[in-house]
N, C-alpha and C positions, 0 to 999 in steps of 0.2 A: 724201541727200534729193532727192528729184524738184523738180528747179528750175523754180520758179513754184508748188506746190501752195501755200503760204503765202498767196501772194498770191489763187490761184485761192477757196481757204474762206474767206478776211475775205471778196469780194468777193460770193461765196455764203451770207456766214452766215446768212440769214433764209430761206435755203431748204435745207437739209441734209436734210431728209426726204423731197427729190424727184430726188435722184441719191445712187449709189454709185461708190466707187471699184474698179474689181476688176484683177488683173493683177500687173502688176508694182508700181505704185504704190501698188496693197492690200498686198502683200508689203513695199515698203520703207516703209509705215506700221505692219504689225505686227513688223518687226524691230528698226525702232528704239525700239518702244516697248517691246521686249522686252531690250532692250542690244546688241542683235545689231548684226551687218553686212550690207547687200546691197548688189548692184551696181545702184546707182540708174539706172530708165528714163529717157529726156529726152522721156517724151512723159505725157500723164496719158491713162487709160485710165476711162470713166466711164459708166455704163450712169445714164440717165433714169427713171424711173419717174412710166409717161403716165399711171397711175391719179391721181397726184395735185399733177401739171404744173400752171402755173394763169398766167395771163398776166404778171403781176409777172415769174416768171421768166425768160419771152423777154425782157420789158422790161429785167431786170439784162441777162442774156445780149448783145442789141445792143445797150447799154452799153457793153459789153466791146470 
């Protein structure tokens, strides 16, 4: 598992429809959920989605 995603989604949970994961971290999310194995990234790889960005989420973001 990509260390930190856990922490990364609680701390995002009220915005999950304004980013994706893609890359490596999509990959070792769809192999674990698949039983599989991969060689986990150490970085999260995460594409925004400015159509429906909205201030709260900067507000979590420099939280962070």
């Amino acid at each position: 598992m990509v260390h930190g995603i856990e922490k990364f989604k609680e701390y995002f949970r009220d915005h999950t429809h304004q980013y994706v994961f893609i890359g490596g971290t999509a990959c070792d999310i769809l192999m674990e959920e698949s039983g599989g194995e991969f060689r986990a990234t150490k970085d999260l790889d995460i594409v925004l989605i400015i159509e429906v960005l909205d201030s709260s989420f900067g507000d979590t973001f420099w939280e962070l």
